[in-house]
C-alpha positions as CSV (number, residue, x, y, z in Angstrom):
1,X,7.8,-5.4,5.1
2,X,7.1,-1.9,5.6
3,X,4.0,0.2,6.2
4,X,4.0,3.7,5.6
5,X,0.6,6.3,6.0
6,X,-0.9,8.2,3.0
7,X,-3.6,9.3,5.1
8,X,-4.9,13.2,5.0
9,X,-2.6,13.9,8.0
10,X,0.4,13.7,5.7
11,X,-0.8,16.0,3.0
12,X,0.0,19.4,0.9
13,X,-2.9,21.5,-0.3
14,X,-3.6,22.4,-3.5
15,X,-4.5,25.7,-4.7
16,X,-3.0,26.4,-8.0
17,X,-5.5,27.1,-11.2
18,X,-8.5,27.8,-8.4
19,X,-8.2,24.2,-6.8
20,X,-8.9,23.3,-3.3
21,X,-7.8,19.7,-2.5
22,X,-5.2,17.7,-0.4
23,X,-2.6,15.7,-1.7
24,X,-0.7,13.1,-0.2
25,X,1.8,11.9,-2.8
26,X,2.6,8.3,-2.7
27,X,5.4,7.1,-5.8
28,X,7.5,8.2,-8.0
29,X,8.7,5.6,-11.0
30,X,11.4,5.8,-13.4
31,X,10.8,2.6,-14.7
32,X,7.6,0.8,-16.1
33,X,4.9,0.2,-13.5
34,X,2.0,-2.1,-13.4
35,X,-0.9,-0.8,-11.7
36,X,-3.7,-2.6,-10.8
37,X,-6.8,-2.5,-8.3
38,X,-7.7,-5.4,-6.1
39,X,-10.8,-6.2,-4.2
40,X,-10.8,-8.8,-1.1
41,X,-14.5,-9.4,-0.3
42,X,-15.4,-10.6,3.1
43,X,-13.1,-13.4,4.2
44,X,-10.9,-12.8,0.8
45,X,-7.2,-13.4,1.0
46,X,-4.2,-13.3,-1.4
47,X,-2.5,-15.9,-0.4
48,X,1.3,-16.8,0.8
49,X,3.5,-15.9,-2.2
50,X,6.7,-14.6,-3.3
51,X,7.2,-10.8,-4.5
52,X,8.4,-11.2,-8.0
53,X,9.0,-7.6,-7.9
54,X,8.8,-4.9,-5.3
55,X,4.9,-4.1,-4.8
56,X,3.1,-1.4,-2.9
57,X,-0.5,-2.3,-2.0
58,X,-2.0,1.0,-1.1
59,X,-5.2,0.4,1.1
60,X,-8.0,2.5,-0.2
61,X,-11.1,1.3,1.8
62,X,-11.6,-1.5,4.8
63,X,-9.0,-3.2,7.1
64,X,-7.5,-6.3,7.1
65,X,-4.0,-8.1,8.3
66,X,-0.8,-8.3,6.4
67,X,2.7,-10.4,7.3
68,X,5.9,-10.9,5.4
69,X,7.8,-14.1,5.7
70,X,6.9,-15.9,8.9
71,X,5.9,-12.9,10.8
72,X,2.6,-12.1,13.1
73,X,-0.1,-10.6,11.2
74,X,-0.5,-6.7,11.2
75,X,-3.6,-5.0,10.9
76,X,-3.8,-2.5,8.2
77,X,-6.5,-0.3,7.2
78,X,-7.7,2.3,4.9
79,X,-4.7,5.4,5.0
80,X,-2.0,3.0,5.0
81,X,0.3,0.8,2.2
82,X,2.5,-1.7,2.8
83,X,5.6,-1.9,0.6
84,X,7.1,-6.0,0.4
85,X,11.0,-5.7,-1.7
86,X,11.6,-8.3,-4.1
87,X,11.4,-12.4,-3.4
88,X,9.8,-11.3,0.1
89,X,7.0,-14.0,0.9
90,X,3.7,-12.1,1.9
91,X,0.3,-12.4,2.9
92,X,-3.3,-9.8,2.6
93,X,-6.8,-11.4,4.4
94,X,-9.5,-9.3,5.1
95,X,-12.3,-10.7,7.9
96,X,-14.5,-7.7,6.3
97,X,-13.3,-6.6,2.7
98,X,-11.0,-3.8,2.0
99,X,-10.1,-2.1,-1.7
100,X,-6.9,-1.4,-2.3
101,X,-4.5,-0.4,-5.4
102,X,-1.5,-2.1,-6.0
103,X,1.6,-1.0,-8.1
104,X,4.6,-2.8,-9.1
105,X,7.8,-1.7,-10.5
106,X,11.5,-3.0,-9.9
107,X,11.8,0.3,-8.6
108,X,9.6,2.1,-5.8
109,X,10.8,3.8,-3.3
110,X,7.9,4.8,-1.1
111,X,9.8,6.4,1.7
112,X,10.5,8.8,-0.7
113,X,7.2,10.6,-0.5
114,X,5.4,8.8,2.4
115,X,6.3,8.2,6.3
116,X,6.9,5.2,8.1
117,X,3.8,4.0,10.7
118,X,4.5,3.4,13.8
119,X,3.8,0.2,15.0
């Protein structure tokens, strides 16, 4: 499990064609992607599974705790993403609720555009 920061501290303004906003750019795919948005309310979980295929869930709104295999929980929260590789066992709860947006795809590679958090 990795968790890498898309928050505005890691971004590239925009001015082209009279914009003015801040990017932080999170994948690139070269093959198909499923994208999909998920919403843990108060208490939610997705429970202990299996990746199938490499997914990014990219944190949009809230907090809540992640692990991978049989690791502590870390807390995650809005600005972050956590990346699980294929057939990695994983785990999202949230005491509070948090939005986030997942994407899967046999390949992601989001160290590509986004850096590592410290933990």
């Amino acid at each position: 499990m990795e968790i890498y920061s898309f928050k505005k501290s890691v971004e590239k303004r925009i001015n082209q064609f009279h914009s003015d906003f801040i990017m932080s750019r999170v994948i690139n795919t070269l093959k198909p992607a499923h994208i999909g948005g998920m919403y843990l309310e108060e208490n939610g979980v997705i429970g202990f599974h299996q990746a199938v295929i490499p997914q990014l869930l990219i944190i949009v709104n809230g907090k809540g705790s992640v692990r991978a295999n049989n690791e502590e929980y870390i807390e995650v929260q809005a600005g972050e993403a956590v990346f699980w590789t294929k057939g990695e066992w994983h785990e999202t709860k949230s005491e509070t609720g948090l939005t986030a947006i997942v994407i899967e795809s046999e390949e992601l590679t989001p160290g590509s555009f986004m850096a590592l958090t410290p933990r």
